[in-house]
N, C-alpha and C positions, 0 to 999 in steps of 0.2 A: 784573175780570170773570172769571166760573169759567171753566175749561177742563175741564170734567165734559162728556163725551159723553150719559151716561146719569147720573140722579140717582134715586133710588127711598128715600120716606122713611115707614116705620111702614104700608105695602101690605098690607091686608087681603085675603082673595077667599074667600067661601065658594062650594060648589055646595049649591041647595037647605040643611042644616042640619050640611055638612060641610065645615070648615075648611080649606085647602091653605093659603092665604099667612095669617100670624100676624103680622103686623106687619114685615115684611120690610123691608130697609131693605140698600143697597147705593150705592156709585158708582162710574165707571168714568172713567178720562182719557183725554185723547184721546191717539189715536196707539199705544193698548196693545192687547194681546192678552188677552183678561180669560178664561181658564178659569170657566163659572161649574159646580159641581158638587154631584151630589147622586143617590141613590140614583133608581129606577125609583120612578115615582110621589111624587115628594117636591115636585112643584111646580114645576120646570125651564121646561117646557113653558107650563105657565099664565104662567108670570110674562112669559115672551117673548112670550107673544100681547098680555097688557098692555101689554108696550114698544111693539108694531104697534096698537093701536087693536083688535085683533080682540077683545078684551073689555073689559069696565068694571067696572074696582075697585071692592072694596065699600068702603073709605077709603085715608085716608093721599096719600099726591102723588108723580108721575109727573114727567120732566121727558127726554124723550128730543131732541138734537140742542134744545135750550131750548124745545121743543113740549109739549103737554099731547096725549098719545094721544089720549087718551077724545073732547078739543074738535075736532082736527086732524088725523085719520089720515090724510086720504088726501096731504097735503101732506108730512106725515113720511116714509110709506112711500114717494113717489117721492124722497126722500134715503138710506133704507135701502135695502140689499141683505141677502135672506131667502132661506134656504135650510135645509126641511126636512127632516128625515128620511123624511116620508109625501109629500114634493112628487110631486103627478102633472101629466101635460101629456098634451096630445089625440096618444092615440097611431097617429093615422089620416095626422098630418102630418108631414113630415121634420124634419131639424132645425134645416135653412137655414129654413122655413119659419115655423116659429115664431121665431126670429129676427126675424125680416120683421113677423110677429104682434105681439108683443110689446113693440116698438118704438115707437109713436103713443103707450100709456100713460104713458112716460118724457120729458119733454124736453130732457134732456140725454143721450139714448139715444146712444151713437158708434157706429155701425154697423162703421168700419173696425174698431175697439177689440173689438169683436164675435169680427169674424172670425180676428180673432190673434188673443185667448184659445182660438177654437176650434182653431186649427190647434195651438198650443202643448200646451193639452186632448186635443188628437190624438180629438177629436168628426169623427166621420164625418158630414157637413152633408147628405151624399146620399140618408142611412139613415133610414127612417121610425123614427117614435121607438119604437112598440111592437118594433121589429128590433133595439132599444140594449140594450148588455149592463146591468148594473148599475151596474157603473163609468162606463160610458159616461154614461149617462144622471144619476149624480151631477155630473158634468164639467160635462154638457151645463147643470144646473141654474146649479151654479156661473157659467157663462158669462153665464146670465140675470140673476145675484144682480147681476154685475160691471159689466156695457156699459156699464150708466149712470153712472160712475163715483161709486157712494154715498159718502156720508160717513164710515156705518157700517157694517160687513156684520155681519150676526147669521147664526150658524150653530147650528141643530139637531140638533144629534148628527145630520149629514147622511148620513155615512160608514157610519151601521150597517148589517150585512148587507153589507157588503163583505167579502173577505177579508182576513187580515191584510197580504200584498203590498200589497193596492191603496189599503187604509187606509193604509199607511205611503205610497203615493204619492199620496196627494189631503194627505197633510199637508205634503210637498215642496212641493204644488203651492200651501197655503196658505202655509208662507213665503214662499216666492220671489214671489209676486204679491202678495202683501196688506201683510205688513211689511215688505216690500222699496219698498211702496210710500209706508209710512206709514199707512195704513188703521187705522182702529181697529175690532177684532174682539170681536164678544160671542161666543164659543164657548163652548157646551153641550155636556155629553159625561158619559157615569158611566163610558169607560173610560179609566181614569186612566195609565195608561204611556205612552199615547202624546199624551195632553194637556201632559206633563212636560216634554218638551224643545220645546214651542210655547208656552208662555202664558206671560207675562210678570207676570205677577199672578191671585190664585187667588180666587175665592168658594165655600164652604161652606156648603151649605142643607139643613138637618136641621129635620124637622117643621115647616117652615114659615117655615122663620127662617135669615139668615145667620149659622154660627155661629164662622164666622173670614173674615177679609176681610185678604192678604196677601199681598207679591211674592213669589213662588215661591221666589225663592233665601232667602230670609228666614224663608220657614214652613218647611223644609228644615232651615236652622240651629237656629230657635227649637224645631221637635218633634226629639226624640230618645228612645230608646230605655234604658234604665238599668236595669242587675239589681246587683240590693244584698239583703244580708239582711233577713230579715223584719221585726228588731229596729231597722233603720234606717229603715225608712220612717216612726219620727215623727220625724225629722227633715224629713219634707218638706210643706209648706204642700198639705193637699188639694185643694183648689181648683186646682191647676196639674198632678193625675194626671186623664191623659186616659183612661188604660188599664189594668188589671194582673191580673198572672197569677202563679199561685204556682207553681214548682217546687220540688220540696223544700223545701230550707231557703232559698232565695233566692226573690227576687218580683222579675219583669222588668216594669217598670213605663213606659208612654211619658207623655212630662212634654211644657207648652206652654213651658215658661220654662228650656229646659236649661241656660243659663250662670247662671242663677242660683243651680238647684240644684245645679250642677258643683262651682260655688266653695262651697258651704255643705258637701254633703259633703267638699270637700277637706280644708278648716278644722277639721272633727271628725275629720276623719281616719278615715273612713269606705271602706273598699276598697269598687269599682262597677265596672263595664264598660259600655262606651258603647257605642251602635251605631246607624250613622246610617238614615234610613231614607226608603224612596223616597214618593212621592207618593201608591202606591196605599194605601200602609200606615198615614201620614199622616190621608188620610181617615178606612179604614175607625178608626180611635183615634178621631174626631171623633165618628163615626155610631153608632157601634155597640162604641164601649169601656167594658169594665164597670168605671165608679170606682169603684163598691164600698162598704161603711161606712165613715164614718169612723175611721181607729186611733187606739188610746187607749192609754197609754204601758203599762199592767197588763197588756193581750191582746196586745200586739207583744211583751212580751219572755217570754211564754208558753214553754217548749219546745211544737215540733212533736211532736202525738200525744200529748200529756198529756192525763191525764183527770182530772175532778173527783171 
C-alpha cells in the first residue's frame, strides 16, 4: 500500500489557450515537509487549488489523501487544512467567534484543541478580526487550518506581507506544531531562505513542470558551484551544467551531478574550486541559468580575445 499523501501524475491545466501546468507530475510522503517552489506566476497556486477540488484538470490524475479532488472535494477538504495567502474572514466578527462559526463544517473540529493553538498563537480571541494585526490574523488562519486535526495541511505562501521577524516566527510556529506533530505539510513559498531550514524535501516547478524533485539535504550535495578554466569545460557532460558564467579566463559553472564531475576533474587533473550553495541560489540555477551552447573541443581551447 503507498504511503503517498499527495500523487500528481502528467497534470495539465490550461486558462482559456494558456498553458500553466505541462504535464506536472509530483509526489509527496506522508509525515514530510515538502517545499514546493517556483517563481511568481509559474503555477504554484493553480496546482494547490487542484489538490482542493477548487478546480478541474484539463488531464493527467490527481490522488490527494487516496481521493480524486475533482470527484470528492468536499470530503478531502474536511481532512485538509488550507491556508492562504489572500485568506480573508468576516471582519465584522471576533475571533472567538469564528471559531464557534467555523466549527459545524468540520466533524472532527476539537474546540479545546482550538483554543490552545489560540493561546499558544497568542490570537487575541476578544478582537474583532478587522482590529488583527497581519500577523495576527495569519496565526489566527493558521488556528482554522489546525482544530480539525487534518491529515494534511497545505500552506500558501501564507506568511507573505509579513515582516521578516514575524515570518521567522510563524515558521517556529510551523515546526513546533506541525512536524513536532508528524503532519505532513505541502508548503508553497518563492522565498527560498527561509523555506531551507523547514522542508524536508524540495519540488521545483519551472514553466509548468517539475523540474527536480529532492530532499533538501541531497539537492544541497548534488548542486554545486565549480569554476575551472574555459578549456576544461569539455570535460564535462552538458547536460549536468545548470548555470555559467565567464569570468575572464575561468567559467564558474553550477553542475546537478557534483561528485561526479568532482572525480572526473580530479582524475584529469584539472585544478577547480568548489563552492557550496544555498537553496535560493540552487533554484535560481534551475529557473533561470543560462546553460548556454554546447562546447566544442576547437572553441574551448580558443585563447580569450582572439580574433579570426
Amino acid at each position: 500500500m503507498s504511503d503517498s499523501v499527495i500523487e500528481i501524475h502528467a497534470v495539465t491545466k490550461s486558462f482559456r489557450r494558456d498553458p500553466v501546468l505541462r504535464g506536472m507530475s509530483l509526489q509527496v510522503e506522508r509525515g514530510r515537509t515538502f517545499a514546493f517552489l517556483g517563481r511568481n506566476g509559474a503555477g504554484k497556486t493553480t496546482a494547490i487549488r487542484l489538490l482542493l477540488g477548487l478546480l478541474n484538470r484539463d488531464g493527467g490524475e490527481i490522488r490527494v489523501l487516496g481521493l480524486d479532488p475533482a470527484t470528492d472535494p468536499l470530503t478531502l477538504r474536511g481532512r485538509v487544512g488550507y491556508l492562504a495567502e489572500d485568506q480573508t474572514m468576516y471582519g465584522w466578527m471576533r475571533a472567538a467567534e469564528i471559531l464557534r462559526f467555523v466549527a459545524p463544517f468540520y466533524p472532527t473540529w476539537d474546540h479545546e484543541l482550538a483554543l490552545r493553538y489560540a493561546r499558544e498563537f497568542e490570537v487575541p480571541l476578544g478582537t474583532k478580526i478587522k482590529h488583527l494585526s497581519k500577523g495576527q490574523n495569519v496565526r489566527l488562519g493558521l488556528v482554522l487550518a489546525l482544530a480539525h486535526r487534518p491529515e494534511l495541511v497545505i500552506l500558501d505562501d501564507p506568511a507573505l506581507g509579513l515582516d521578516p521577524i514575524m515570518r521567522k516566527q510563524f515558521n517556529r510556529d510551523l515546526i513546533t506544531h506541525l512536524q513536532g506533530e508528524g503532519r505532513t505539510v505541502f508548503y508553497s513559498s518563492h522565498l527560498l531562505y527561509e523555506v531551507e531550514p523547514v522542508a524536508d524535501e524540495v519540488a521545483i516547478l519551472d514553466r509548468g513542470q517539475v523540474v527536480r524533485q529532492c530532499e533538501t539535504e541531497s539537492l544541497r550535495r548534488d548542486v554545486k558551484q565549480i569554476t575551472l578554466r574555459h578549456d576544461a569545460l569539455v570535460l564535462i557532460d552538458q547536460d549536468v551544467i545548470l548555470d555559467r558564467r565567464p569570468d575572464g579566463l575561468e567559467t564558474a559553472i553550477v553542475v546537478s551531478n557534483a561528485e561526479y564531475v568532482m572525480e572526473k576533474l580530479c582524475r584529469e587533473g584539472v585544478e577547480h574550486r568548489l563552492v557550496d550553495l544555498n537553496l535560493d541560489e540552487i533554484f535560481e540555477a534551475y529557473v533561470s541559468g543560462q546553460r548556454g551552447e554546447p562546447i566544442h573541443l576547437r572553441q574551448a581551447f580558443e585563447p580569450t580575445g582572439s580574433q579570426s
